[in-house]
C-alpha positions in Angstrom: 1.8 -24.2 12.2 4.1 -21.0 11.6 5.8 -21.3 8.3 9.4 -20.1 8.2 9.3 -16.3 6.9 12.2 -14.2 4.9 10.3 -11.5 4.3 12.3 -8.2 5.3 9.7 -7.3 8.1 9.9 -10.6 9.8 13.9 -10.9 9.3 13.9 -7.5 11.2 11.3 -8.8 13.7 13.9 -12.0 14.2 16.9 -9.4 14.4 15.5 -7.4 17.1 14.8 -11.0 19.1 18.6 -11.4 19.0 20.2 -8.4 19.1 17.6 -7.9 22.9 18.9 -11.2 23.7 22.8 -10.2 23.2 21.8 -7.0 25.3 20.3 -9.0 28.0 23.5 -10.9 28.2 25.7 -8.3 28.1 23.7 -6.0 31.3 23.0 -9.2 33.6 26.0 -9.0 35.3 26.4 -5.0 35.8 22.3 -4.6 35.9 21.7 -8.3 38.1 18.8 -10.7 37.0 15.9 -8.9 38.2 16.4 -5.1 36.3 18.0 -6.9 33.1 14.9 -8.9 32.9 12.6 -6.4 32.9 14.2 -4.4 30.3 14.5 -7.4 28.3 10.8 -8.5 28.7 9.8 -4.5 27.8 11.7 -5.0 24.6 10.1 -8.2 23.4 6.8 -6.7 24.6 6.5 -3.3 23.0 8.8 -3.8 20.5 8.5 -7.4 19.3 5.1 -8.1 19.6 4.1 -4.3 19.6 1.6 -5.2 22.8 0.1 -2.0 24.5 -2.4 -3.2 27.1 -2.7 -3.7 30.9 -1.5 -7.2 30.2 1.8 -6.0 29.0 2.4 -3.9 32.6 1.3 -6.8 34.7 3.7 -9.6 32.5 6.0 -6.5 32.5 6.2 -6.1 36.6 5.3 -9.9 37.2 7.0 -12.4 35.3 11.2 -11.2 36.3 10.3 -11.4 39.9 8.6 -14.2 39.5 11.1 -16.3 37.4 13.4 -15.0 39.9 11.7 -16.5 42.8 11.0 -20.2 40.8 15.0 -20.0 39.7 16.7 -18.3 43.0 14.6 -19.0 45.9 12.6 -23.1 45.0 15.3 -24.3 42.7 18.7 -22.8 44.8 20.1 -21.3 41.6 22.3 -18.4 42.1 21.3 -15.3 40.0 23.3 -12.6 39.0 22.4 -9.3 41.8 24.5 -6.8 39.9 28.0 -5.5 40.2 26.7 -1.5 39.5 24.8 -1.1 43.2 28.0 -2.7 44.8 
């Protein structure tokens, strides 16, 4: 079990969580879904959890299109394409 933390590091840590996720909701609708996911996976990865392997490029590439495909194409939920390649 994870104990609740205040220490400056993991405050920061938790900072850098939310200030990606207020990114990722401001560049979904210029960026669409699949690019403003990717970013924001690359931040939590590299920058979060400070992961550097070949994992980190496969989740990286893999898991935008393939929430994508579960939310847009199985479930009929329309995602945001992007307003800046219009």
């Amino acid at each position: 079990m994870t104990e609740l933390s205040l220490e400056p590091a993991d405050l920061g840590r938790a900072a850098v969580v939310w200030a990606t996720l207020a990114g990722f909701t401001a560049v979904i609708e210029p960026l669409g879904f699949l690019l403003a996911g990717e970013l924001f996976v690359l931040v939590l990865v590299t920058f979060v959890e400070r992961i550097r392997s070949w994992g980190l490029v496969l989740t990286l590439v893999l898991l935008p299109p393939a929430t994508y495909f579960l939310f847009a194409t199985l479930l009929q939920v329309q995602l945001p394409e992007g307003t800046l390649w219009s």
